[in-house]
Backbone as CSV, one residue per row, in Angstrom:
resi,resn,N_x,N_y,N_z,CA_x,CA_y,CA_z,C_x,C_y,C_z
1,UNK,-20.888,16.930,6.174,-22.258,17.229,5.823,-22.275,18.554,5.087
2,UNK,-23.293,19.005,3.658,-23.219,20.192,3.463,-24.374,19.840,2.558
3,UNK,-25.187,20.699,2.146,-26.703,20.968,1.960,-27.243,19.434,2.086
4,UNK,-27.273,19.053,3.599,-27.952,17.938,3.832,-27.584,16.425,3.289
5,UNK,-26.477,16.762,2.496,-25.818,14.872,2.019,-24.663,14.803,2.890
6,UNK,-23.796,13.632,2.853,-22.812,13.049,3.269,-21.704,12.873,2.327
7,UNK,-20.422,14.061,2.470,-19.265,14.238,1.813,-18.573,13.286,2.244
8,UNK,-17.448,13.351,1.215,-15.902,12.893,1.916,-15.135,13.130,0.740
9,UNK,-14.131,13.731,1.365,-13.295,14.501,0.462,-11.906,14.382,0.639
10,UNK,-10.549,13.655,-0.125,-9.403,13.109,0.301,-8.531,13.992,-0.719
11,UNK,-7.955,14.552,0.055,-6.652,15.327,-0.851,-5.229,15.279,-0.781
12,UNK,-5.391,14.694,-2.044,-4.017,14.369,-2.017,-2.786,14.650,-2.196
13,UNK,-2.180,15.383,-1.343,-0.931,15.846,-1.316,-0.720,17.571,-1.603
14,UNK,-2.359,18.098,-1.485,-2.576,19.396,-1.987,-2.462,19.206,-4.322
15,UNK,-2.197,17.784,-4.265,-2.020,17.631,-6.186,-3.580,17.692,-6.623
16,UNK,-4.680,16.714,-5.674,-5.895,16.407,-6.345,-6.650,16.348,-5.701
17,UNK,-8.213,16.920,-5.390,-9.220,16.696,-4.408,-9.751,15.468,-5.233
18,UNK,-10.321,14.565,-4.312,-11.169,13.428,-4.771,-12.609,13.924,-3.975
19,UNK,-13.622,13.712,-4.412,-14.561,13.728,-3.539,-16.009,12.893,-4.024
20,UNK,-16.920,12.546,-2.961,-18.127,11.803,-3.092,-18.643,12.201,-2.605
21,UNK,-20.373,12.819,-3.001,-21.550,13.156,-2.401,-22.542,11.606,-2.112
22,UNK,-22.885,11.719,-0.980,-24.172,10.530,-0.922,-25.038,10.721,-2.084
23,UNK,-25.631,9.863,-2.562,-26.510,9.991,-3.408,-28.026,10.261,-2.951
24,UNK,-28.206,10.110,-1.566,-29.281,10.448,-1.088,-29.077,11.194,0.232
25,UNK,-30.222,12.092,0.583,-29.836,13.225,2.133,-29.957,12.104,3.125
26,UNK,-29.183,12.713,4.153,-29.405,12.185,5.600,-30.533,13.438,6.222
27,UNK,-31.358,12.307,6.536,-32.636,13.147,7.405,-32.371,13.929,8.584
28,UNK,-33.280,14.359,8.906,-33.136,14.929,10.607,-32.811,13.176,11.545
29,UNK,-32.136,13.742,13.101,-32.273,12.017,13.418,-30.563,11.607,13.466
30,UNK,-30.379,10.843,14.391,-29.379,10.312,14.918,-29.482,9.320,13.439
31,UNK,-28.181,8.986,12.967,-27.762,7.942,11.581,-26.493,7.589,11.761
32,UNK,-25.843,6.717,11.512,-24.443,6.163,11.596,-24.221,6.307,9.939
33,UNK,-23.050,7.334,10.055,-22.640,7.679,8.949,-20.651,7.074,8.698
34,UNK,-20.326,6.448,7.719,-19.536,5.559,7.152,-18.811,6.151,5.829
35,UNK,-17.699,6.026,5.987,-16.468,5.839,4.759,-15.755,4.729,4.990
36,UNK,-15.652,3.978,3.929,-14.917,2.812,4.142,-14.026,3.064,2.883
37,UNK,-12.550,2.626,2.569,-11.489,2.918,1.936,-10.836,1.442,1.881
38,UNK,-10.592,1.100,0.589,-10.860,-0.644,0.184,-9.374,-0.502,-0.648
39,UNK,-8.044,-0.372,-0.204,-7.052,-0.616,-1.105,-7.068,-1.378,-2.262
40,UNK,-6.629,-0.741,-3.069,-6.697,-1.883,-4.561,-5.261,-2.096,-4.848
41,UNK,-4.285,-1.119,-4.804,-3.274,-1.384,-4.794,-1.842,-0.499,-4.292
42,UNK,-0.617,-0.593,-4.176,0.560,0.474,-3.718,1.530,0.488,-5.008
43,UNK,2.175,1.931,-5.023,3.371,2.493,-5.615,3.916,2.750,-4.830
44,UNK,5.506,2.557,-5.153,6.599,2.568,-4.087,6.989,4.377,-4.117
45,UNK,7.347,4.417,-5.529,7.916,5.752,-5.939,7.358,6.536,-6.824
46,UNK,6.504,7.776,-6.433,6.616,8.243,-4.859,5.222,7.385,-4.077
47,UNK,5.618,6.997,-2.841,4.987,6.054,-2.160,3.247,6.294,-2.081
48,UNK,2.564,6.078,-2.624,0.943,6.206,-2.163,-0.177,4.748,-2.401
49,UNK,-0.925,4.734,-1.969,-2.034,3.268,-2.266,-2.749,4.118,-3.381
50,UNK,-3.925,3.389,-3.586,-4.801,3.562,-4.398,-5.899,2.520,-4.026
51,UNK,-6.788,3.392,-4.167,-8.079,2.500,-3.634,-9.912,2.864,-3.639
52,UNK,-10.679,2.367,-3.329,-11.854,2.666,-3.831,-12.697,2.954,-2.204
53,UNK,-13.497,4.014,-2.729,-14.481,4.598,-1.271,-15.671,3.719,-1.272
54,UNK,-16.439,3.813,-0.099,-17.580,3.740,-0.009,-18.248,4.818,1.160
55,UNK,-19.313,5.467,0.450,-20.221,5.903,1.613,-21.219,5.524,1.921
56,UNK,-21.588,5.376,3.229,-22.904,4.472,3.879,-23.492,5.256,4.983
57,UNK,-25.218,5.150,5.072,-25.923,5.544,5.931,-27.041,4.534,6.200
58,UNK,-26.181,4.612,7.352,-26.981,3.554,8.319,-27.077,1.958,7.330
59,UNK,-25.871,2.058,7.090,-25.239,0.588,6.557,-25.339,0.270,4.456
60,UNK,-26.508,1.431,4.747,-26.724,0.991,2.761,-25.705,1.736,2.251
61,UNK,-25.296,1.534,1.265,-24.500,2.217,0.014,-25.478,3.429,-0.165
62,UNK,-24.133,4.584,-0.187,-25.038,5.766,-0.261,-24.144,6.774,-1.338
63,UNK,-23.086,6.351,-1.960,-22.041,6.619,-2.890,-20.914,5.987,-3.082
64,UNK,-19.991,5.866,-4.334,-18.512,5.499,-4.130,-17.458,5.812,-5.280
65,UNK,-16.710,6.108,-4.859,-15.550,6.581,-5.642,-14.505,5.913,-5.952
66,UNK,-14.094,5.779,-7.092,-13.056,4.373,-7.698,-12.114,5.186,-7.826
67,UNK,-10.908,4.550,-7.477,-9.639,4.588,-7.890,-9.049,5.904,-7.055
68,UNK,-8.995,5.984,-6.073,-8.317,7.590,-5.497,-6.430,7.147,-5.109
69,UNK,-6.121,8.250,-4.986,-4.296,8.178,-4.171,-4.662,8.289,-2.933
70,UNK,-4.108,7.790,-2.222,-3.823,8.328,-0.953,-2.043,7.887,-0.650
71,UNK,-1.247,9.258,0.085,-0.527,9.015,0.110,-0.211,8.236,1.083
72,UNK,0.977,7.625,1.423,1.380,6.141,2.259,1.596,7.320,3.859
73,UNK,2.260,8.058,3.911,2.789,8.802,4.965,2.448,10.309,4.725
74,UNK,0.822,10.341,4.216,0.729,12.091,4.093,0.065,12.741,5.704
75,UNK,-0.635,11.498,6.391,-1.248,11.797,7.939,0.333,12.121,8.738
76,UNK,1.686,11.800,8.768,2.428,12.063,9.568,3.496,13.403,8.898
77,UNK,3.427,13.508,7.654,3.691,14.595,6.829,3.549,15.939,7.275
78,UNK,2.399,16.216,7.840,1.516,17.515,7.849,1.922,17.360,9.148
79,UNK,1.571,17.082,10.567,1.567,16.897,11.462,0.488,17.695,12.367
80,UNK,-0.621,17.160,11.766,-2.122,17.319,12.683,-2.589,16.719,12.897
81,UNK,-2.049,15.024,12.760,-3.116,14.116,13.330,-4.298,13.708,12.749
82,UNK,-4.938,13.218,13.308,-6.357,12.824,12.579,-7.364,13.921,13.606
83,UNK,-7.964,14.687,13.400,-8.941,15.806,13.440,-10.448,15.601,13.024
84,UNK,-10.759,15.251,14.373,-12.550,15.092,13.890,-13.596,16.512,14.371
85,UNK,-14.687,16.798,13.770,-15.453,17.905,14.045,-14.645,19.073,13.585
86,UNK,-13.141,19.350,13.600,-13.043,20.483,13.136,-11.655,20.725,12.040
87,UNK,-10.942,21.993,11.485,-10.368,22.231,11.106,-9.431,23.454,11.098
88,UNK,-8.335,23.302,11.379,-7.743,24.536,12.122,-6.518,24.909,10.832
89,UNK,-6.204,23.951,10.244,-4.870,24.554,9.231,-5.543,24.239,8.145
90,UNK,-4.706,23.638,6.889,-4.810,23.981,5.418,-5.944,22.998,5.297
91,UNK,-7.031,23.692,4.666,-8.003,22.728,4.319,-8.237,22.053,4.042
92,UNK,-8.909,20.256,3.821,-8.914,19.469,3.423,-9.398,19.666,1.868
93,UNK,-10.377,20.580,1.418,-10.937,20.854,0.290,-11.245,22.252,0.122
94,UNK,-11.168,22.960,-0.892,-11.723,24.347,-1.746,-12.532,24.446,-1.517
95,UNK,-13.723,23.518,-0.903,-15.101,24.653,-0.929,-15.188,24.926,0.583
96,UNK,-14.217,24.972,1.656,-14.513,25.770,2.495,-13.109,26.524,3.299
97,UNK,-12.859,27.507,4.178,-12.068,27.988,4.823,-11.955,27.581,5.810
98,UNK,-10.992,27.506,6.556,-10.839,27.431,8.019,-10.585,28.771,8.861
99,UNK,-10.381,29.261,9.939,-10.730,27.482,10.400,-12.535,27.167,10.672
100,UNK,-12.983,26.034,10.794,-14.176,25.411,10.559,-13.994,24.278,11.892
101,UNK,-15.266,24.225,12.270,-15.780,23.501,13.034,-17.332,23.433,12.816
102,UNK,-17.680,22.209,13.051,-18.797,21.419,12.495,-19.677,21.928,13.882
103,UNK,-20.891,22.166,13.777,-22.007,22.859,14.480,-23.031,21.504,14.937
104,UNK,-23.025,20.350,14.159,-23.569,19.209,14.663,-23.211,18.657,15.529
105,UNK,-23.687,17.537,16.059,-23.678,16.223,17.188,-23.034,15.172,16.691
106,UNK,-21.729,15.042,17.004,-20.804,13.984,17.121,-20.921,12.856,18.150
107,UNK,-21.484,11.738,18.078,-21.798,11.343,19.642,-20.342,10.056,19.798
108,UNK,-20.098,9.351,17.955,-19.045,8.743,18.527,-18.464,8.394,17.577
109,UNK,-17.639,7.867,17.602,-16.253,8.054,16.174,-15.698,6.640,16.684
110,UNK,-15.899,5.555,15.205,-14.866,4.582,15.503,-13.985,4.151,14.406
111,UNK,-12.871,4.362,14.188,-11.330,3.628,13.840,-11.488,2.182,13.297
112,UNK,-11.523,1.322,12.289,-11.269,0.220,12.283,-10.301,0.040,11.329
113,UNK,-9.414,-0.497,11.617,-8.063,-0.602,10.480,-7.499,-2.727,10.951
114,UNK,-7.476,-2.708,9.317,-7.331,-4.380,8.990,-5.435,-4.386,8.875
């Protein structure tokens, strides 16, 4: 969240920030907020997917971003895991420092992988 829209910001490998603003604010108010990451395709060498975002609030399309890297093995690379609410080492993106922790209401976080 940052002046009231819904980010998401994937960096890749420290080479390239990708990022998407919602196109519209999230109000005051409990909202189920969504990134969904739609492979389009893989490179072997050096190993990464490529694939297209979506952001959603409270289920509508609320932005999306075509064509990003993500690397195949950059989550076990770094070795921090997946990190929700906060940020303690190298930043995910330039526009903020760490370490950072999010001041909002997290009530629940769910994982779905195909």
């Amino acid at each position: 969240m940052k002046g009231g829209k819904l980010h998401y910001v994937h960096n890749y490998l420290e080479i390239q920030e990708y990022e998407v603003t919602s196109t519209k604010p999230v109000t005051s108010g409990s909202h189920t907020l969504s990134m969904h990451f739609t492979p389009t395709g893989k490179n072997l060498k050096p190993d990464y997917f490529t694939g297209d975002v979506v952001l959603a609030i409270d289920g509508q399309p609320a932005g999306e971003l075509k064509s990003i890297k993500a690397g195949a093995t950059y989550c076990s690379m770094t070795g921090y895991g997946l990190v929700i609410g906060r940020n303690i080492g190298t930043p995910v993106s330039h526009q903020y420092e760490t370490p950072y922790t999010f001041t909002g209401t997290i009530r629940k976080v769910t994982l779905a992988l195909k």
